[in-house]
C-alpha positions, 0 to 999 in steps of 0.5 A: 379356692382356685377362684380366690387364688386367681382373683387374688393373683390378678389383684397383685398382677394388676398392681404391678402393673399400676406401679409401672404404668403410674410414673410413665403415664402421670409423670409430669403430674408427679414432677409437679406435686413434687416441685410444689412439695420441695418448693414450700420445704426447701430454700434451694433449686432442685434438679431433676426430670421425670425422664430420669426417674426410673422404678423397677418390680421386676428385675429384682422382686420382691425388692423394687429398684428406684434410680434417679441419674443426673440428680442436683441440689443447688444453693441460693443465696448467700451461696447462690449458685454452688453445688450442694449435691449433685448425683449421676446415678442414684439407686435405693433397693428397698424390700416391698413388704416391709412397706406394709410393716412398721420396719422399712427394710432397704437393702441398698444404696449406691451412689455413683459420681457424687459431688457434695461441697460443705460450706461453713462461712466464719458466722455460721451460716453453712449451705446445707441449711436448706430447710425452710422454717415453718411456724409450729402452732402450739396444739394440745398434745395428744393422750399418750398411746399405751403402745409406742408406734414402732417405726425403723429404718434398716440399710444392708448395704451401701456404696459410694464410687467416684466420689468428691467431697469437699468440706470447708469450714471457716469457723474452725478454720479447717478445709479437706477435700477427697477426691475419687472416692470409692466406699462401701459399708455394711451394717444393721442399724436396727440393732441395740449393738451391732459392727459396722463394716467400712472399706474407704479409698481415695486417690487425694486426700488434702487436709488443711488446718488454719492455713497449714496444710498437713495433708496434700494430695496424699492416697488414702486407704481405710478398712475399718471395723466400729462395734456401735452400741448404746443407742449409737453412743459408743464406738468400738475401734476392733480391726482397724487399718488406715494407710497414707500413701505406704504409711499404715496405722492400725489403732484400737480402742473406744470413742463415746458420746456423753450426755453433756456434749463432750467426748470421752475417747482412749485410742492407740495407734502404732504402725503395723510396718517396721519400713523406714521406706513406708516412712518415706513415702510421705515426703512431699513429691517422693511418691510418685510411680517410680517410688517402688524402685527406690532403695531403701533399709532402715527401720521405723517405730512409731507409735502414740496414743490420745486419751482423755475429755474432748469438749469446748474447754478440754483436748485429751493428752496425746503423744506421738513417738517416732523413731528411725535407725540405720536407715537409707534411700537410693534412687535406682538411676542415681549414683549416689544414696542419702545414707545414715538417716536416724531420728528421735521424735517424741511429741507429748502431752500428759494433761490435754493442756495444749500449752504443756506440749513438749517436742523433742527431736533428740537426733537427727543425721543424714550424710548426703554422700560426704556432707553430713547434717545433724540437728535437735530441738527441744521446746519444752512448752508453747507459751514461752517456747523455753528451746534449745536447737543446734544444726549443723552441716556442709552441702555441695549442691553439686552433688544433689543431682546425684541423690535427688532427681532434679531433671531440668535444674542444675545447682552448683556451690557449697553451703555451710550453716553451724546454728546454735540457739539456747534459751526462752521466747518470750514476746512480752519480757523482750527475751529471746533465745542466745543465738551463734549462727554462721552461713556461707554459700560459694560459688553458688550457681542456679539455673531450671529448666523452667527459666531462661537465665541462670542465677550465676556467682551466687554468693553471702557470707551471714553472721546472727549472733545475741549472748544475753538473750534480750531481743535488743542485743540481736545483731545480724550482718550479710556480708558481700551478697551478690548475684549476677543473671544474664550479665546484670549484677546485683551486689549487697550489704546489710546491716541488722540489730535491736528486735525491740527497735528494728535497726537497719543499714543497707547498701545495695547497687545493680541493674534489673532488667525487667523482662528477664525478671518476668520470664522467671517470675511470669506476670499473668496478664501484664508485660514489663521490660526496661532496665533499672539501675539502682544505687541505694544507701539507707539507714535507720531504725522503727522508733524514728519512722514511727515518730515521723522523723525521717530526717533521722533516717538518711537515706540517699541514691539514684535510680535510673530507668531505660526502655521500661514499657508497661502492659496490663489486660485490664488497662486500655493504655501502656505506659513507656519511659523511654529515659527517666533518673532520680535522685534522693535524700531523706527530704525529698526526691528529685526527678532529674528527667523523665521522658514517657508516654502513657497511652497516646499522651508524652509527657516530659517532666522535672521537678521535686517530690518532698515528705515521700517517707512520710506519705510511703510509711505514716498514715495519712500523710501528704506528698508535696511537691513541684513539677514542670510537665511539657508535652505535646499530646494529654489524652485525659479519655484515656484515664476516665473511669469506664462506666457499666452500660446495659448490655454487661458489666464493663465497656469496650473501649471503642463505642458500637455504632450508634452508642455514645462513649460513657466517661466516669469522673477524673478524682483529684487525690486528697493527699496530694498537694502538687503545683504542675507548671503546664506547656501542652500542645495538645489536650483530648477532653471527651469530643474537644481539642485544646491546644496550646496550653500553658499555666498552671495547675494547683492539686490539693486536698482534692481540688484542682485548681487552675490558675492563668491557664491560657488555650485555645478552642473552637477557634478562640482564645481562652484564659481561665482561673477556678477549680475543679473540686472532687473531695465529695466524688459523688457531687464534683464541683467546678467553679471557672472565670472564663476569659474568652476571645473570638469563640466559634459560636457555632462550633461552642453549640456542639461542644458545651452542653450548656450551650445546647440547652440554653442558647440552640439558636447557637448551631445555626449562627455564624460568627464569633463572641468575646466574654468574660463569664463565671460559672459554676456547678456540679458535674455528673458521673460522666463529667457534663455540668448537670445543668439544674445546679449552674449558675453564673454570668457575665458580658457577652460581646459580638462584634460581627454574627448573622442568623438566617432561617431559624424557625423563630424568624420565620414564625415573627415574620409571618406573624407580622406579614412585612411586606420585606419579608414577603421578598425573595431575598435572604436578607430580609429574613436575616439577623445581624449582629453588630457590635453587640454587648449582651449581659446574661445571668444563669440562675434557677435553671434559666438561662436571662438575656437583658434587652440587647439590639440587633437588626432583623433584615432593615428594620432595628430590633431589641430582644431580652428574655430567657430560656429554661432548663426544659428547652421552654423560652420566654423572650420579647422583640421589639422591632421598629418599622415604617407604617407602610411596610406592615401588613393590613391588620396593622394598618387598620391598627394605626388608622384607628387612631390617627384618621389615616394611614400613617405610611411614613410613621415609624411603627414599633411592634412588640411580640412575645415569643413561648413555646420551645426552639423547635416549636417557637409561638409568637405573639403579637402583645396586643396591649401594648401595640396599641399604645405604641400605635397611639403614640406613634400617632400622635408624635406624628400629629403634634409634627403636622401642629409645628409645620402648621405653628410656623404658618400661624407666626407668619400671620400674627403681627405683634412680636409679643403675639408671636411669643405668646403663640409660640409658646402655646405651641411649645416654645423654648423653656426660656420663653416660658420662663420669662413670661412667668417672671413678668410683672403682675401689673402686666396680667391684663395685656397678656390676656388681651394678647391671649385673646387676640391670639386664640381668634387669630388661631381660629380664623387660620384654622378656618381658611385651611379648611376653605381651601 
């Protein structure tokens, strides 16, 4: 027996020690099988590491200790990145042998700094769905066992400390969040019927309801005792107490879950505390840790119940009773008490319709030292809100600051409001309660700490007043409202009527100084100042805006505007006004002066804005109107849109060395129509600088549109009528006659990109063109003509350009080896241009030259061809140059067909050039120079036949000989023509002379070749 017993024990010792030893040494293995596990079930990251994970037999046996610290859930997408459940210290104490039973016993677990969001989004979809589906394969369901498996989960105890929880759901729409949660609960879960015991605290509470907050910041304690029964379908409220801040409910009663989905429920609720102070605690911004030393006396009941079916369709009656007598509260540094507070509240609902709610506050009163103010109201019903409500009061607000604390902030004046109101709201029948209100405030004086000006001389007389009850019978009158801060007045009139067809009157004048606004009202990330003095009148009413007739709305002023400068973070520009003034009607606005920067650009300008009601009121309506725009610098840089780059999400504004500054397009607004007439000094577009512009530009509809717009640019003159069209942003169009005078050929390579690809050649000329050029397109997103859609053509006219050692001129020459070439001087390898007119067309991605003349060094030269989009070029030369200037390949060439050298011929030599501009591969075009060798031959041949016909005339005697010979030798047409016209009879002496003639030849022909 002792044997078995220690064989036994080192069996059980042996298997604590694999339980130890198993998680250290195999932990990255488990952390593995772990995250394959999680990675196939849940559509989440989980966090976590094995040197986190800790297991304990020991220091609590027979119960083992598992604890994980630093343990996180988080979401993908549509929520990727948010915290699920984050933990610090997890730690569940679960009972060893209830392991090898069919009841797993856990007698603890407690979470320490939990972090747990809930988030519902208006479809549904909520972020702790993390399961992932898997298909379920219908099997044959196994024979029922005769005994049900017995399988249970008991918790003893659990516990939560600083805990943040936040549930928001968009579906409801309800959002509460808790903040340093501390909660503890004991209960047997096994059992049919058992008492579940929880303590809850919580330093913030904030509870918000369809945009209604009813709870903020609010300290909540709850000890509550649920009997559970029935398989968890009944909960018991026993003894149970809920406090918000000072204020405690303690309520009873039952909540069960029925079979159909709906709640049956009969809960009371009451205040155990009879203290008007717990009441008080609830005032927003009273509780804080002084409130212990407020007076107060007074005191409370309040009570309710809910009872009856909640469901989808159904809420249960509920009412709420509150009552408040005698009551008074003192701050203990204040002189002065809030005294005789008394209230009546009872809000019921006998039948759970939410429309059958009635609110009756029968009384309400406090005297605020020697101002006193009462109030009721009834609303009987929340579909036509049947009400009638009276309030009625005097208040020095001098004297609050002796009531409240109101440390940094003084007010001064006496307010005084007497409102009646008694009748039914009724939106679809245009009726509403009959209204007699007056208020009035003097003297009136607000100045905070916060603040660095006071609002000074505040004061309003206010009249609202309907005896039917129709909504158009309202009439409402503000009577001398005026204010004045730091010396700047602001004064006001308003007339107001008819809520069926909203009528209005309005004066208002005074000056605004925007800095002084935005110390009292800061503007995160923006700076404004200035002055603005304004003088409006206007009147009118909705039918008329509605029907567009805003000739029917007089409105008429002026405003004016002094040293008014503009700074925003997320603009690269400010934009100033030094002086601007406006004046305006109900047709149009006219800018008398404005004179402003934005950016580095000024602009001076004048002109009219005409239908502004329309386009500021209707919809889709136009703004027209005529400006004169003078300035010396337009920086358009500065209003391009930045583009994303590689390396983030927005660009700097200065480009890093070596990265070339991306713009977006400049968009023409659609409901726009201006005419801008033009005179600029300067204008920055991208990399150029155009100067002395002047025309005019026509917005409309999207387009701009450019009509006799004179400027000059890379040292020529420029005229240029088209249109730049961005009504489909995504393909900006442009369509341009350029008239242009004594361009820098040169400097055109660096600034157009059409001239970079199609003529390269460009960068190494020097000289000027003149043209007359159309060409259109589209544009890509960084404003540059995307070169597969141009198309265009024109003249191009060059009085005075030379190229020297570009590569295709050193590939012609050393392909045709002139002896010129072959010399030290530059000249010989030089182009000149010299009054050249050159027609090219831009058409299928190609850039077509006609033939065209120029000098290639001496010799006359023609060139036409083209050059593709892909840098390829196609081009033929044609030179003429003398037989003795070629190399000895062409040489041989003429030899071949005219027996000699032919060194005074005039050859013409004819090449084909391919390739690309840095690549060029010429071609003699073998073809046609032997034809061109051949003919020169013979044009050199028949020469030598006339030189050798004038010898022949000298030894032929007969005049009709001689006529007859020099026509052989081709004679002059009249000649010829004579001799056809002879008559018939002569045939016979024209043979003979023909005959006589031929002999002669021969016999010449034979002494030239004796000697």
């Amino acid at each position: 027996m002792k044997k078995v017993l220690i064989i036994l024990a080192s069996i059980f010792l042996l298997l604590i020690v694999v339980a130890i030893a198993v998680p250290i040494l195999f932990k990255d293995d488990i952390k593995a099988a772990v995250d394959d596990v999680l990675a196939e079930s849940v559509n989440a990251d989980i966090v976590w590491d094995t040197d986190d994970f800790s297991l304990s037999l020991l220091s609590n046996f027979p119960n083992v200790t598992a604890g994980m610290n630093n343990f996180g859930v988080i979401n993908r997408a549509p929520f990727e990145g948010q915290i699920l459940f984050a933990v610090q210290e997890l730690e569940v104490e679960v009972d060893l042998f209830s392991l090898m039973g069919d009841q797993i016993k856990i007698n603890g677990i407690r979470l320490n700094s939990p972090e747990i969001f809930i988030h519902v989004l208006e479809d549904g979809s909520a972020n702790y769905d993390i399961a992932i589906a898997t298909e379920e394969m219908p099997t044959t369901p196994a024979p029922a066992s005769e005994e049900a498996t017995a399988y249970n989960i008991g918790i003893d105890h659990w516990e939560i400390t600083n805990g943040h929880i936040v549930y928001d759901d968009a579906t409801l729409p309800f959002k509460l969040e808790i903040k340093e949660l501390q909660h503890s609960g004991n209960g047997d879960l096994n059992q049919d019927e058992f008492d579940l015991n929880t303590k809850t605290k919580a330093d913030s509470v904030t509870v918000i309801f369809d945009g209604v907050e009813y709870l903020s910041d609010k300290n909540v304690a709850a000890d509550v005792i649920i009997n559970i029964s029935d398989e968890f379908g009944r909960y018991t409220f026993k003894e149970n107490r809920v406090s918000v801040n000072d204020f405690a409910l303690s309520f009873d009663g039952f909540l069960a879950l029925l079979a159909d989905g709906s709640m049956d429920m009969d809960i009371n609720y009451a205040a155990p505390e009879s203290s008007f102070k717990s009441l008080l605690s609830l005032v927003p911004g009273i509780y804080t840790q002084e409130f212990s030393d407020i007076q107060s006396e007074g005191t409370l009941s309040f009570e309710g119940k809910v009872s009856g079916t909640y469901d989808s369709l159904n809420l249960p009656a509920f009412n709420v009773a509150l009552k408040v007598d005698e009551a008074m509260f003192k701050y203990p540094d204040l002189p002065t008490s809030i005294d005789n507070i008394k209230m009546d509240l009872l809000v019921d609902n006998a039948d759970g319709n939410i429309d059958n709610t009635i609110v009756d506050l029968k009384s309400f009163h406090m005297d605020f030292g020697n101002n006193p103010i009462d109030a009721s109201l009834r609303v009987e019903n929340l579909v036509n809100y049947k009400m009638k409500a009276n309030v009625q009061g005097k208040l020095n607000l001098g004297e609050l600051s002796s009531m409240f604390p109101m440390e940094g902030t003084m007010l001064k004046g006496n307010y005084v409001i007497d409102l009646t109101a008694n009748g039914i709201y009724d939106s679809i029948k245009n009726t509403i309660p009959t209204i007699a209100a007056n208020m009035s405030l003097t003297n009136g004086y607000v100045k905070s700490s916060e603040f660095p000006y006071a609002l000074e001389d505040l004061h309003f007389d206010a009249v609202v007043k309907n005896e039917t009850g129709n909504m158009d019978d309202l009439h409402a009158v503000v009577k001398d409202f005026a204010m004045t801060m730091d010396g700047e007045p602001f004064k006001a009139d308003l007339t107001f009527s008819d809520l069926a067809n909203y009528t209005w009157d309005l004066k208002a004048s005074g000056g605004i100084d925007l800095e002084k606004i935005t110390k009292v009202f800061p503007l995160e990330g923006m700076e404004l100042s200035g002055k603005i003095e304004a003088d409006l009148d206007t009147k009118g009413n909705m039918a008329s805006l509605e029907a567009e007739k805003y000739d029917q709305l007089p409105t008429s002023g002026k405003v004016t505007i002094t040293g008014f400068k503009y700074v925003d973070s997320e603009l690269p520009y400010d934009v100033t006004i030094s002086t601007a003034a406006a004046s305006f009607d109900p047709q149009k606005i006219t800018i008398e002066s404005y004179k402003g920067t934005v950016g580095k650009s000024d602009m001076n300008i004048t002109g009219s804005v005409s239908n502004y009601m329309a386009y500021l009121f209707g919809e889709n309506q136009t703004l027209n109107g005529t400006m004169n725009y003078d300035g010396k610098l337009l920086d358009l840089n500065e209003f391009m849109e930045e583009e994303e780059t590689a390396s983030g999400p927005t660009m700097e504004t200065t480009p890093a060395e070596g990265q070339e500054e991306v713009y977006g397009v400049i968009e023409v607004p659609k409901n726009i129509e201006f005419l801008m007439k033009s005179t600029i000094a300067k204008v920055e577009v991208m990399d150029m600088t155009l100067t002395n512009i002047v025309g005019d530009i026509v917005v409309e509809d999207g387009i701009a549109s450019f009509k006799n717009v004179n400027f000059n640019l890379l040292e020529g003159a420029f005229a240029m009528n088209g249109s730049y069209n961005t009504q489909n942003l995504d393909e900006p169009k442009y369509d341009f006659n350029l008239d242009i005078k004594d361009l820098s050929i040169q400097k055109s390579f660096s600034a157009f990109s059409l001239v970079q690809t199609y003529a390269p050649v460009a960068r190494l000329v020097n000289g000027s063109v003149s043209t007359d050029f159309n060409v259109s397109g589209l544009l890509n997103d960084e404003m540059l003509p995307d070169l597969g859609t141009v198309t265009g053509g024109g003249l191009l006219k060059i009085a005075q350009a030379s190229l020297s050692d570009s590569k295709i001129i050193q590939s012609v020459t050393a392909l045709t080896k002139l002896k010129s070439s072959n010399s030290s001087s530059a000249k010989a390898r030089k182009v000149t241009l010299k009054d050249v007119l050159m027609s090219a067309t831009i058409e299928d991605g190609k850039l077509k030259v006609d033939p065209f003349d120029f000098k290639l060094g001496d010799y006359n030269s023609t060139v036409s061809g083209a050059t593709s989009l892909d840098g390829g070029i196609s081009y033929n030369l044609k030179m003429d140059i003398p037989a003795s200037d070629l190399g000895s390949q062409f040489g041989s060439l003429v030899s071949s067909f005219g027996g000699g050298s032919g060194d005074d011929a005039m050859i013409p030599i004819k090449i084909g050039i391919g390739g690309t501009y840095d690549n060029p591969k010429p071609q003699l075009l073998m073809d046609d120079q032997k034809q061109q060798a051949k003919a020169a031959v013979k044009d050199k041949a028949k020469e030598e036949a006339k030189d050798l016909a004038g010898d022949l005339l000298d030894n032929v005697k007969s005049d009709k000989a001689k006529d007859l010979v020099s026509g052989l030798l081709g004679g002059d047409e009249k000649d010829s023509s004579s001799t056809q016209k002879a008559d018939s009879t002569q045939v016979d002496l024209k043979k003979q002379l023909e005959d006589e003639a031929k002999d002669a030849i021969k016999n010449l022909f034979r002494k030239k070749k004796k000697n």
